[in-house]
PyMOL CGO cylinders between C-alpha atoms (Angstrom):
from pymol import cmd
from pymol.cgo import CYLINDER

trace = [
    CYLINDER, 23.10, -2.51, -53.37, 25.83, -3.35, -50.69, 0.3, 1, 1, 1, 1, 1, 1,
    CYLINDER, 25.83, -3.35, -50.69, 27.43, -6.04, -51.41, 0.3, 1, 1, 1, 1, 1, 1,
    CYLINDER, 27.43, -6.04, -51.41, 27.58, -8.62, -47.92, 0.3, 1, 1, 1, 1, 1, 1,
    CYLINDER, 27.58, -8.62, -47.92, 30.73, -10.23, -48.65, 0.3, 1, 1, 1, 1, 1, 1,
    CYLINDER, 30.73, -10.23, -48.65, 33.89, -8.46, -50.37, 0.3, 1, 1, 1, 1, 1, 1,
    CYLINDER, 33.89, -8.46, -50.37, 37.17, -10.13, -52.43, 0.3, 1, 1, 1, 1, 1, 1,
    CYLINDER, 37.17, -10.13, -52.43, 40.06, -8.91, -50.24, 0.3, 1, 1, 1, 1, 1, 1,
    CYLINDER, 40.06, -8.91, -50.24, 41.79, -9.86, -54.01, 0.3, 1, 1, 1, 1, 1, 1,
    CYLINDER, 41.79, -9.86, -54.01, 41.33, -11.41, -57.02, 0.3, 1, 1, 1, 1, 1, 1,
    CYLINDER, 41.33, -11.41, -57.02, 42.78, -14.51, -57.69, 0.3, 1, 1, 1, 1, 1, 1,
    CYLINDER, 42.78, -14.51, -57.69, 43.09, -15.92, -61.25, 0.3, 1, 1, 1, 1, 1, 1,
    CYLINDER, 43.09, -15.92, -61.25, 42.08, -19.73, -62.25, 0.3, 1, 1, 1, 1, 1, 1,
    CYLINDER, 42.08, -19.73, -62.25, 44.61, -21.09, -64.41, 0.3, 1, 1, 1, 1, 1, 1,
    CYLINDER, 44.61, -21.09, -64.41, 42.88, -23.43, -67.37, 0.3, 1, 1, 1, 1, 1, 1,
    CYLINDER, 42.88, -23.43, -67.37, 44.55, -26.74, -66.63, 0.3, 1, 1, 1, 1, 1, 1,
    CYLINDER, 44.55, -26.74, -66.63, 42.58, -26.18, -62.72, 0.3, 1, 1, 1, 1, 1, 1,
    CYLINDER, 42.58, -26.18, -62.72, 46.25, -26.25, -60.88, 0.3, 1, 1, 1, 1, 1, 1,
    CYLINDER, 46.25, -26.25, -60.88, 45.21, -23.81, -58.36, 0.3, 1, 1, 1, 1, 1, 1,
    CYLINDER, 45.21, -23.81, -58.36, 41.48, -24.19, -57.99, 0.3, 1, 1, 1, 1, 1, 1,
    CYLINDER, 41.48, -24.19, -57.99, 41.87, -25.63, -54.57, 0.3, 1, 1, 1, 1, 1, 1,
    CYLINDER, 41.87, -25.63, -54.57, 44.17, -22.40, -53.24, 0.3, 1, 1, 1, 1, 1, 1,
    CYLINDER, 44.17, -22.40, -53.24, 41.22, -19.94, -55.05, 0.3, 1, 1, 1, 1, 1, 1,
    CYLINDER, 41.22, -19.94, -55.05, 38.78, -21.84, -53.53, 0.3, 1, 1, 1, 1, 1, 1,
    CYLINDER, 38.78, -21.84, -53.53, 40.81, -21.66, -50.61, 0.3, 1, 1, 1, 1, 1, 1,
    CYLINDER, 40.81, -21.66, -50.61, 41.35, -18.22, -50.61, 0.3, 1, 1, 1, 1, 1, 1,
    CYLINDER, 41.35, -18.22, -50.61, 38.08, -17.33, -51.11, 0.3, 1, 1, 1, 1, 1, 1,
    CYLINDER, 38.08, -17.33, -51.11, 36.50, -19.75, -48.57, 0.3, 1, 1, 1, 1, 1, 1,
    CYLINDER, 36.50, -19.75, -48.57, 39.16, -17.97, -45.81, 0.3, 1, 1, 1, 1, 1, 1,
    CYLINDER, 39.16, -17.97, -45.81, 37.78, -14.47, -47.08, 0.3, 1, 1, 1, 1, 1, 1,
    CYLINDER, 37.78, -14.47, -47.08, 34.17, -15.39, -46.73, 0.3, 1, 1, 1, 1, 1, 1,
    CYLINDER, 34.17, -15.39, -46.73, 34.74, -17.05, -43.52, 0.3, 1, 1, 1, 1, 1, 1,
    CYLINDER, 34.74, -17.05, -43.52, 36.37, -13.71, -41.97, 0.3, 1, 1, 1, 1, 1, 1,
    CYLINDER, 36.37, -13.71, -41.97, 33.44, -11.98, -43.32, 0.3, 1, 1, 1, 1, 1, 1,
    CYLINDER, 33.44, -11.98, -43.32, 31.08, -14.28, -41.57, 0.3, 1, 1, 1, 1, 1, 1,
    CYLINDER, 31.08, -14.28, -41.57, 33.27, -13.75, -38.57, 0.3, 1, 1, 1, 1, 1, 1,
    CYLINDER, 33.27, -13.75, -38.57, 32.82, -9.86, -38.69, 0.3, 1, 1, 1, 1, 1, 1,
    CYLINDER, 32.82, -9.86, -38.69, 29.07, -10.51, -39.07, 0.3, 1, 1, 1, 1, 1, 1,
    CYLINDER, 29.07, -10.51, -39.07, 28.70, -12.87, -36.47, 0.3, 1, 1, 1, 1, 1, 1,
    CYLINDER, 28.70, -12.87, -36.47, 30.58, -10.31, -34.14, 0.3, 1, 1, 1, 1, 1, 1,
    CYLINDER, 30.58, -10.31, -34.14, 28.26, -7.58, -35.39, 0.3, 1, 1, 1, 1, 1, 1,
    CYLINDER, 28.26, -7.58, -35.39, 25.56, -10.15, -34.42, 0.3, 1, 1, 1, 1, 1, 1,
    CYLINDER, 25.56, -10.15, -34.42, 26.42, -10.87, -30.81, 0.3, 1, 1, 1, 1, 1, 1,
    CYLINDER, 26.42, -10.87, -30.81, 26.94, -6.82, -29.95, 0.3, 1, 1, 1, 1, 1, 1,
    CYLINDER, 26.94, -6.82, -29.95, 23.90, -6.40, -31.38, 0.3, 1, 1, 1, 1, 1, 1,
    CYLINDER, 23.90, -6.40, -31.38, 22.09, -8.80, -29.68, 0.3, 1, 1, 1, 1, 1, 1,
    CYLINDER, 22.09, -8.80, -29.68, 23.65, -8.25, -26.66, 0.3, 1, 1, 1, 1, 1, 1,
    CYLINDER, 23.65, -8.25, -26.66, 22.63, -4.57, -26.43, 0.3, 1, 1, 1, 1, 1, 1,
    CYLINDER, 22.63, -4.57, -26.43, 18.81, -6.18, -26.78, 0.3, 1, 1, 1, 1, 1, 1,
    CYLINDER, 18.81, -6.18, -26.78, 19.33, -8.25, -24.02, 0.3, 1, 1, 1, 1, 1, 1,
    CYLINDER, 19.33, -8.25, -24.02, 20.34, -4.98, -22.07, 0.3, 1, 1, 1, 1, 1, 1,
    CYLINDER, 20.34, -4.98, -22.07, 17.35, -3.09, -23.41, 0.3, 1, 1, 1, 1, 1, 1,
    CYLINDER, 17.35, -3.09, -23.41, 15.29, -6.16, -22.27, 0.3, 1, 1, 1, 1, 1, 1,
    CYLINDER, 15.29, -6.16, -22.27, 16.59, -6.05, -18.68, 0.3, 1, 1, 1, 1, 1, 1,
    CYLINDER, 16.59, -6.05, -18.68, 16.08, -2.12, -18.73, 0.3, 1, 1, 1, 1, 1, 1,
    CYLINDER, 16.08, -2.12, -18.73, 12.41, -2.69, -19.78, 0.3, 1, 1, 1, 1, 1, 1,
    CYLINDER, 12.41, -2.69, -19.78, 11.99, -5.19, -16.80, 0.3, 1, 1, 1, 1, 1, 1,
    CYLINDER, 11.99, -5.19, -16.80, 13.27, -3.10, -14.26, 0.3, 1, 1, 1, 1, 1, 1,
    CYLINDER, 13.27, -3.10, -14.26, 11.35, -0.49, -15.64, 0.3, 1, 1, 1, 1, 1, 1,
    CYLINDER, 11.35, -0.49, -15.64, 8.07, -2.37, -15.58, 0.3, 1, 1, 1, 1, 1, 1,
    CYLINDER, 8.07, -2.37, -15.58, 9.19, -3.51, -12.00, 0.3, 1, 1, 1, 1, 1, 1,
    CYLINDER, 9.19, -3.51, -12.00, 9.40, -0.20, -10.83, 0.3, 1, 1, 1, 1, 1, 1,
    CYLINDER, 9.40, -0.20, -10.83, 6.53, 0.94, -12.48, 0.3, 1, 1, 1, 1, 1, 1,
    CYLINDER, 6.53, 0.94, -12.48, 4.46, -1.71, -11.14, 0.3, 1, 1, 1, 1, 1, 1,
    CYLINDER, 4.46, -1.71, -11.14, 5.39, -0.58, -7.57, 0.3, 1, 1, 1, 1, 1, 1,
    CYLINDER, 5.39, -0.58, -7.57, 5.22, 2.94, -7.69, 0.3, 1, 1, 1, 1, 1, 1,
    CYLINDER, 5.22, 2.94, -7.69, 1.43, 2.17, -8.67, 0.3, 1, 1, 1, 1, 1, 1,
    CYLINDER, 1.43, 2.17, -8.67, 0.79, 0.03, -6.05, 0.3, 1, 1, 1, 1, 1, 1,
    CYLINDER, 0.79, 0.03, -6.05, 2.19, 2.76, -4.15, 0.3, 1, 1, 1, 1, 1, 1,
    CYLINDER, 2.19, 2.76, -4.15, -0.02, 5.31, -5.35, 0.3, 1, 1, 1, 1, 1, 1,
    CYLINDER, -0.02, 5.31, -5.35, -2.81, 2.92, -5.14, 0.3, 1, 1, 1, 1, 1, 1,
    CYLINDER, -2.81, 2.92, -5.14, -1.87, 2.97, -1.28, 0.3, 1, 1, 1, 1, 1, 1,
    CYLINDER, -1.87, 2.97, -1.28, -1.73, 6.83, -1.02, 0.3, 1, 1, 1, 1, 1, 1,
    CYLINDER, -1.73, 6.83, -1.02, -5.25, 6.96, -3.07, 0.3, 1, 1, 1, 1, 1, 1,
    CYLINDER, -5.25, 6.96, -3.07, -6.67, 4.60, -0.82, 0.3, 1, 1, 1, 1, 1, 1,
    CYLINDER, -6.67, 4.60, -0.82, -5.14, 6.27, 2.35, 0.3, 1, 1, 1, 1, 1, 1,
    CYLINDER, -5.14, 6.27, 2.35, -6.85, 9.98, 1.20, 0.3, 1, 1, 1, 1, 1, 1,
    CYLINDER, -6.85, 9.98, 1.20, -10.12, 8.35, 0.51, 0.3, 1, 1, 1, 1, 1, 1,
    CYLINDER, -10.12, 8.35, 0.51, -10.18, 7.07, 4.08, 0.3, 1, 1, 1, 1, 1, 1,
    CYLINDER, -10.18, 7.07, 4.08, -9.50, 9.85, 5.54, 0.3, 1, 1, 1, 1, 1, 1,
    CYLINDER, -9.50, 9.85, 5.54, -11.83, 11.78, 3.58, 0.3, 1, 1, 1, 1, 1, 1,
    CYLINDER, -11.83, 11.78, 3.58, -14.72, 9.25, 4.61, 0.3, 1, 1, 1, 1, 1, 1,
    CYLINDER, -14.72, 9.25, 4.61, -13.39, 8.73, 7.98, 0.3, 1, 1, 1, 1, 1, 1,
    CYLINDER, -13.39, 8.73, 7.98, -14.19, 12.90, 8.67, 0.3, 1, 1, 1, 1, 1, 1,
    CYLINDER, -14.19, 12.90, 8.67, -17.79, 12.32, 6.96, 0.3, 1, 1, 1, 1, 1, 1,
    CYLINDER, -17.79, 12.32, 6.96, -18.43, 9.00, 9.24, 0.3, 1, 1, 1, 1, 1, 1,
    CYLINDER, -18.43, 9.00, 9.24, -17.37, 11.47, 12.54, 0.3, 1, 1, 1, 1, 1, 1,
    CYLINDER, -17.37, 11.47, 12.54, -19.71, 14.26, 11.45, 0.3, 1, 1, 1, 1, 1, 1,
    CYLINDER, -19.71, 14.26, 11.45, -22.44, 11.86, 11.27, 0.3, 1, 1, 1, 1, 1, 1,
    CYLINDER, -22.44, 11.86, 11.27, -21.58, 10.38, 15.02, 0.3, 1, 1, 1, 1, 1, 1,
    CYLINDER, -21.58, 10.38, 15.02, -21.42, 13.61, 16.01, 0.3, 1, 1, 1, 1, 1, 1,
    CYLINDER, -21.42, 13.61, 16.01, -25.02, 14.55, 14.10, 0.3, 1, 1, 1, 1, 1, 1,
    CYLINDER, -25.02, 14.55, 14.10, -25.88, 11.19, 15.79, 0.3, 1, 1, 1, 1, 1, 1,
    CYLINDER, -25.88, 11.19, 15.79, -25.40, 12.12, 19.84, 0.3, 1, 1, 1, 1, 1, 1,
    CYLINDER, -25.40, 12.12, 19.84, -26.62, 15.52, 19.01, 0.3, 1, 1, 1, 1, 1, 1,
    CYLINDER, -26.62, 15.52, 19.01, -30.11, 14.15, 18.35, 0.3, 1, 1, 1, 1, 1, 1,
    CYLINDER, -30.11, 14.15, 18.35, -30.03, 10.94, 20.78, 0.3, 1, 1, 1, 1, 1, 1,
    CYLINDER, -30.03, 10.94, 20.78, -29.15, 13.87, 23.46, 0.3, 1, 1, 1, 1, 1, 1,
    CYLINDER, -29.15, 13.87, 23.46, -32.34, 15.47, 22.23, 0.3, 1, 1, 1, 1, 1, 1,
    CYLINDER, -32.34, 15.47, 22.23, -34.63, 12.48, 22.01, 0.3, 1, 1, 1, 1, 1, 1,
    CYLINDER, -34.63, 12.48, 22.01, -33.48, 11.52, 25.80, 0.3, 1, 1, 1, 1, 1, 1,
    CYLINDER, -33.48, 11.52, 25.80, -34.95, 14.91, 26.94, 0.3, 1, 1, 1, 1, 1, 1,
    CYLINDER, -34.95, 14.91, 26.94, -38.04, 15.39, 25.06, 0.3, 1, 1, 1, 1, 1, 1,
    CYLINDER, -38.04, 15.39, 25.06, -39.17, 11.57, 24.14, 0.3, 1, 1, 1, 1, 1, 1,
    CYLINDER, -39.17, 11.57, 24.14, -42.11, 13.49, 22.57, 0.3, 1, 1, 1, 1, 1, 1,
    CYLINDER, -42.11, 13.49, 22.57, -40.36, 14.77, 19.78, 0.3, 1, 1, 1, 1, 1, 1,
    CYLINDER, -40.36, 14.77, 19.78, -40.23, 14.15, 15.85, 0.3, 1, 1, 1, 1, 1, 1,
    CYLINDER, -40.23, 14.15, 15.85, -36.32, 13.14, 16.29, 0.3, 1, 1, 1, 1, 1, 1,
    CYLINDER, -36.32, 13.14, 16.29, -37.08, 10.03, 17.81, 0.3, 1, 1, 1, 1, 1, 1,
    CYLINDER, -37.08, 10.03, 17.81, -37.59, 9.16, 13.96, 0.3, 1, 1, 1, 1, 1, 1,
    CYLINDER, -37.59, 9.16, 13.96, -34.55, 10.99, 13.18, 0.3, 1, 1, 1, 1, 1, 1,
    CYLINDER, -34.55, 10.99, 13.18, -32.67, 9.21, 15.63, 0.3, 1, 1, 1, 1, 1, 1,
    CYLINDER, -32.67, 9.21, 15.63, -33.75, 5.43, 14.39, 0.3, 1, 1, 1, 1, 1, 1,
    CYLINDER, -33.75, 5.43, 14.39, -33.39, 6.38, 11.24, 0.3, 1, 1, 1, 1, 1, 1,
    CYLINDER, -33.39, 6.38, 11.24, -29.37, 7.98, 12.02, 0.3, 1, 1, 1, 1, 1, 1,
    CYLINDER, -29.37, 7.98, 12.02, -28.93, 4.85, 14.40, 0.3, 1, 1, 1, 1, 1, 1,
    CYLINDER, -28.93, 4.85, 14.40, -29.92, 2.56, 10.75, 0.3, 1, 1, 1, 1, 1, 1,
    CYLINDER, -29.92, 2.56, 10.75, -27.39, 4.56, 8.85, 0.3, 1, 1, 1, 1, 1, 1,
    CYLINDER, -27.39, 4.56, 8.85, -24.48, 3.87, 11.16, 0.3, 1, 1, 1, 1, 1, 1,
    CYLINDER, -24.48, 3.87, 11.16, -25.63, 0.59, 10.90, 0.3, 1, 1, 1, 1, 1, 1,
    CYLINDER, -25.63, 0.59, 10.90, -26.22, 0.55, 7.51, 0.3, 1, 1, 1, 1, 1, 1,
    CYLINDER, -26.22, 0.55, 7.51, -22.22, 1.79, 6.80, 0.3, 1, 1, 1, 1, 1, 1,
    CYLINDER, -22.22, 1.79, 6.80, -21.15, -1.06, 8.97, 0.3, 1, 1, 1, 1, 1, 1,
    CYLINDER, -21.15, -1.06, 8.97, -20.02, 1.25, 11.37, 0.3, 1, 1, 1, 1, 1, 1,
    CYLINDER, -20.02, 1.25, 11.37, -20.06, -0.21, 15.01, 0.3, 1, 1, 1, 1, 1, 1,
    CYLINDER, -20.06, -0.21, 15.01, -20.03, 1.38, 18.42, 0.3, 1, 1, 1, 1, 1, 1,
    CYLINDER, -20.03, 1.38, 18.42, -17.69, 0.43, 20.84, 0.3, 1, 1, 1, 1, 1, 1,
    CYLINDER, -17.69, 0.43, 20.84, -16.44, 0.82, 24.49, 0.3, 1, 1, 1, 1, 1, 1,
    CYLINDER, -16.44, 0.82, 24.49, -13.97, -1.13, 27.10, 0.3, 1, 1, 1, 1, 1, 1,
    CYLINDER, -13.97, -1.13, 27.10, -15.24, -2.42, 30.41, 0.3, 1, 1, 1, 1, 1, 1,
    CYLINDER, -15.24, -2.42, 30.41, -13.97, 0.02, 33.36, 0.3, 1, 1, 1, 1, 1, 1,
    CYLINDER, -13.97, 0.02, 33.36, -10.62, -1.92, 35.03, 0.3, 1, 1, 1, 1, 1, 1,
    CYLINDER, -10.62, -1.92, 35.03, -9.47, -3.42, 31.54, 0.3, 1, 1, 1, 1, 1, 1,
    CYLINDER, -9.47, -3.42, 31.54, -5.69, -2.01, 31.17, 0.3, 1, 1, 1, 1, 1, 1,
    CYLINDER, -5.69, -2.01, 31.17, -5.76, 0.45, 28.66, 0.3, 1, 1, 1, 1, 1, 1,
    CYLINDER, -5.76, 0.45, 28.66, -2.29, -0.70, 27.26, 0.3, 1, 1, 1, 1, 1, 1,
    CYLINDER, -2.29, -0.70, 27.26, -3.78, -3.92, 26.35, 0.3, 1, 1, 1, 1, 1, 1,
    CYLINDER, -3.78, -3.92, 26.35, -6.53, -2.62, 24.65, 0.3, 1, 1, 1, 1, 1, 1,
    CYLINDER, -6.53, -2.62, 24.65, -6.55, -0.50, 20.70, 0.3, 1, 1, 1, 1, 1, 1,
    CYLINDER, -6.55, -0.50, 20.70, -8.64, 2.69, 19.68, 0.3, 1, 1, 1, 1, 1, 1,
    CYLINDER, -8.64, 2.69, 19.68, -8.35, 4.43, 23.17, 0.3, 1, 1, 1, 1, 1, 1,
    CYLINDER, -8.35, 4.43, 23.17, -7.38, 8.16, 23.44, 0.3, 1, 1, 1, 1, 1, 1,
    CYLINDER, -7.38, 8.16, 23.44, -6.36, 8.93, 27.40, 0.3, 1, 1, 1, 1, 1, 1,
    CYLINDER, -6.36, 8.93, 27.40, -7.91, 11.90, 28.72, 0.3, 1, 1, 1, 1, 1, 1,
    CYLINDER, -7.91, 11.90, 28.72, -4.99, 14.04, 29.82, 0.3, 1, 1, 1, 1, 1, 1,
    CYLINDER, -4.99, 14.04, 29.82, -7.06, 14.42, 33.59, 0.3, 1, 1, 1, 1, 1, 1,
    CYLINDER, -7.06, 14.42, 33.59, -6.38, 11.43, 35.62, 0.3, 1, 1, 1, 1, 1, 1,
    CYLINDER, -6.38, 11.43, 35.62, -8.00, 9.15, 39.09, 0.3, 1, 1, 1, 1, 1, 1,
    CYLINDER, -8.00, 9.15, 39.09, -6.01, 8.96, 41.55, 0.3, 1, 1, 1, 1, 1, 1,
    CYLINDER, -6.01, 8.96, 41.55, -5.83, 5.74, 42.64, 0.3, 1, 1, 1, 1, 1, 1,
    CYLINDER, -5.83, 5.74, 42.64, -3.33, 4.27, 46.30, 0.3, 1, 1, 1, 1, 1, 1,
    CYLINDER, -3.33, 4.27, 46.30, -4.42, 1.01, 44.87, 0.3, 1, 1, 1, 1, 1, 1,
    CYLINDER, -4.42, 1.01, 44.87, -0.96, 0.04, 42.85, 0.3, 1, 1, 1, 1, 1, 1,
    CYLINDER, -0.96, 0.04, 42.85, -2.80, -2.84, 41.30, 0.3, 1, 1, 1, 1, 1, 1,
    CYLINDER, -2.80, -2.84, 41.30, -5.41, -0.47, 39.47, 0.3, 1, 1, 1, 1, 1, 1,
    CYLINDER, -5.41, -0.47, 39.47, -2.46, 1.82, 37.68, 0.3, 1, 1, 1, 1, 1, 1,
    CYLINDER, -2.46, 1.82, 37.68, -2.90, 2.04, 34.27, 0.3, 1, 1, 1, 1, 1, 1,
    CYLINDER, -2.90, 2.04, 34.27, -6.66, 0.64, 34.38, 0.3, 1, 1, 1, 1, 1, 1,
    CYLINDER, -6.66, 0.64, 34.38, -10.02, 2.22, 33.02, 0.3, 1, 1, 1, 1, 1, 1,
    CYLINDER, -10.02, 2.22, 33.02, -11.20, 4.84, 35.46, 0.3, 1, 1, 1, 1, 1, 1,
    CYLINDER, -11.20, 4.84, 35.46, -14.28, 6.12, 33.63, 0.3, 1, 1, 1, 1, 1, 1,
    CYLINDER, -14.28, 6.12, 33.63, -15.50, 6.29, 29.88, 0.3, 1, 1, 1, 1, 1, 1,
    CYLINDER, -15.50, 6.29, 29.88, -15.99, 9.55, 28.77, 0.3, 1, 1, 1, 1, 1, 1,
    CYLINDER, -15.99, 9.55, 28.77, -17.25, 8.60, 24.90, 0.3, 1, 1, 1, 1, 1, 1,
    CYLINDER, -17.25, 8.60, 24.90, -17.85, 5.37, 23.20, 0.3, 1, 1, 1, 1, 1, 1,
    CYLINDER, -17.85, 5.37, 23.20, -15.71, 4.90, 20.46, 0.3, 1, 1, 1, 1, 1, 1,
    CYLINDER, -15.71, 4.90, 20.46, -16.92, 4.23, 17.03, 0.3, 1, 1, 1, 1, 1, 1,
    CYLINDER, -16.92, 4.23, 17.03, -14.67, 1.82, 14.26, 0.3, 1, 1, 1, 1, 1, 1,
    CYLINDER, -14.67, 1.82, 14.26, -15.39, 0.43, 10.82, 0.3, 1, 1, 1, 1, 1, 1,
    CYLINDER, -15.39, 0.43, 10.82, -13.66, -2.97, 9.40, 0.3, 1, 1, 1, 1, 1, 1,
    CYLINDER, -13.66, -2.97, 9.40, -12.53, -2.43, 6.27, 0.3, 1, 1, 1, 1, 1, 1,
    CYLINDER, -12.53, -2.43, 6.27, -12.94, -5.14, 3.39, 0.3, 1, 1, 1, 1, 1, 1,
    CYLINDER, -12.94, -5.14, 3.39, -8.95, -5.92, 3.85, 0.3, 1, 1, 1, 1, 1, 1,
    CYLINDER, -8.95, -5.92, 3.85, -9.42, -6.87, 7.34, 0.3, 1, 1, 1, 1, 1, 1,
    CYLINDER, -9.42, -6.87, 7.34, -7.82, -3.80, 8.99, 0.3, 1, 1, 1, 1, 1, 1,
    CYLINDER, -7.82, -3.80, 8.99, -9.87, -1.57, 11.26, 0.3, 1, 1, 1, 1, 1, 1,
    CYLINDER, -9.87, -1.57, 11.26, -10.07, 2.05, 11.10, 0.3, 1, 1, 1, 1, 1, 1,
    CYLINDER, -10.07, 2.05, 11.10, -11.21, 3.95, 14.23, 0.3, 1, 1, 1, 1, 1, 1,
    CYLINDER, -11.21, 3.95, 14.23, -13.23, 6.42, 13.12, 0.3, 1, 1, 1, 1, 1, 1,
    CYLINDER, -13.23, 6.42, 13.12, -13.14, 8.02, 16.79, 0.3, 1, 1, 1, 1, 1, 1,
    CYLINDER, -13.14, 8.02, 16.79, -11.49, 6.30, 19.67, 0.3, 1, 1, 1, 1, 1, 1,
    CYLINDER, -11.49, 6.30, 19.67, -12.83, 5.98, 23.07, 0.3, 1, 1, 1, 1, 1, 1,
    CYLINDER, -12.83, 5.98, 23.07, -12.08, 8.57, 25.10, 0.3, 1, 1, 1, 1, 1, 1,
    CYLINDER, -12.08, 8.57, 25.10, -11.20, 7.10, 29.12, 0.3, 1, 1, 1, 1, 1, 1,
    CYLINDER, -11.20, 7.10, 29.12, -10.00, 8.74, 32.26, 0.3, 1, 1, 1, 1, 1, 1,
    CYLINDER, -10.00, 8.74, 32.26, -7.33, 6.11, 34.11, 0.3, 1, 1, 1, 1, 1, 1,
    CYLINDER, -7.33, 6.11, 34.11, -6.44, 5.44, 37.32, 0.3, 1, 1, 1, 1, 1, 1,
    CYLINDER, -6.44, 5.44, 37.32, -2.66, 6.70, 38.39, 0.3, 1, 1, 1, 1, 1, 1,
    CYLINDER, -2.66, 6.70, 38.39, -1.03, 5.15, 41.05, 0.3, 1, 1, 1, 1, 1, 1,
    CYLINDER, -1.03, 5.15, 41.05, -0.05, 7.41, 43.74, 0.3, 1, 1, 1, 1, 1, 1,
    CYLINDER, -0.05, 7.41, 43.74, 1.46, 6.34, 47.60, 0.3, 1, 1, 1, 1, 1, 1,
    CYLINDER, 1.46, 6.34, 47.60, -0.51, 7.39, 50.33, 0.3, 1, 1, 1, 1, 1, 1,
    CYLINDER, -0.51, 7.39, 50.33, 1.34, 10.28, 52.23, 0.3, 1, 1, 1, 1, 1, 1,
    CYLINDER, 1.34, 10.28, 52.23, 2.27, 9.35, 56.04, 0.3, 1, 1, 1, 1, 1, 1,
]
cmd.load_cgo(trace, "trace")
């Protein structure tokens, strides 16, 4: 076994006791640099912890974003992934309301309340914007590339015409995701030519 602290020298006690105080001197100044060393043994060693604790916490910190980042991506994919089911089921949707409108008659007037339920069923909620609204004031609006024009300068930039409802969803963190967008002509301002 390692000895912890080691005589530097030997020092010899005479019998009368003379020089017990220098021994125990001597000794006590050799155990105290050995307590020294230790101490500064101690402190790197502790202080290399500490480092290895600070590591671990930016670690952890970076790790805890990265998931939440992931978590963001993973949520991101599923939407989009639902959003493509949600328009293939508008589009199944119009295809059969287009059907019932011409023969009333039919079996897909069941079909169609019963597709009509499901949309309403997946909280998913038809939309439009009144003709005149300004379609830079408004969200979920694609502009169909053919425009009115309009020698009215007040009307530029307005709601011409509403070429499809728009259909959106509000998600449970109080964001909406347009599923499709309504699609509008708008009025363009032209002068009159003289």
């Amino acid at each position: 076994m390692k000895k912890l602290f080691k005589r530097k020298k030997k020092t010899s006690i005479n019998p009368d006791f003379s020089n017990l105080s220098n021994s125990l001197n001597t000794h006590m100044n050799q155990y105290i640099k050995e307590v020294e060393k230790i101490d500064v043994k101690l402190t790197k060693q502790l202080n290399k912890f500490k480092e290895l604790e600070e590591m671990y916490s930016v670690l952890q910190t970076e790790l805890a974003a990265k998931e939440k980042e992931l978590a963001k991506y993973e949520k991101g994919y599923e939407n989009t992934i639902l959003q493509r089911f949600y328009e293939e089921f508008i589009n199944l949707n119009e295809l059969i309301n287009e059907c019932v409108s011409e023969n009333k008659e039919s079996d897909l007037s069941k079909v169609s309340k019963y597709s009509s339920y499901l949309l309403q069923n997946l909280k998913i909620e038809q939309y439009s914007y009144d003709l005149g609204n300004d379609f830079r004031d408004v969200e979920g609006i694609n502009i169909h590339p053919d425009y009115v024009t309009t020698h009215d300068e007040q009307k530029d930039g307005t709601i011409a015409e509403i070429l499809k409802d728009g259909y959106k969803v509000q998600n449970d963190d109080q964001t909406t995701t347009y599923i499709r967008k309504v699609e509008a002509k708008i009025f363009k301002f032209s002068k009159e030519e003289e």
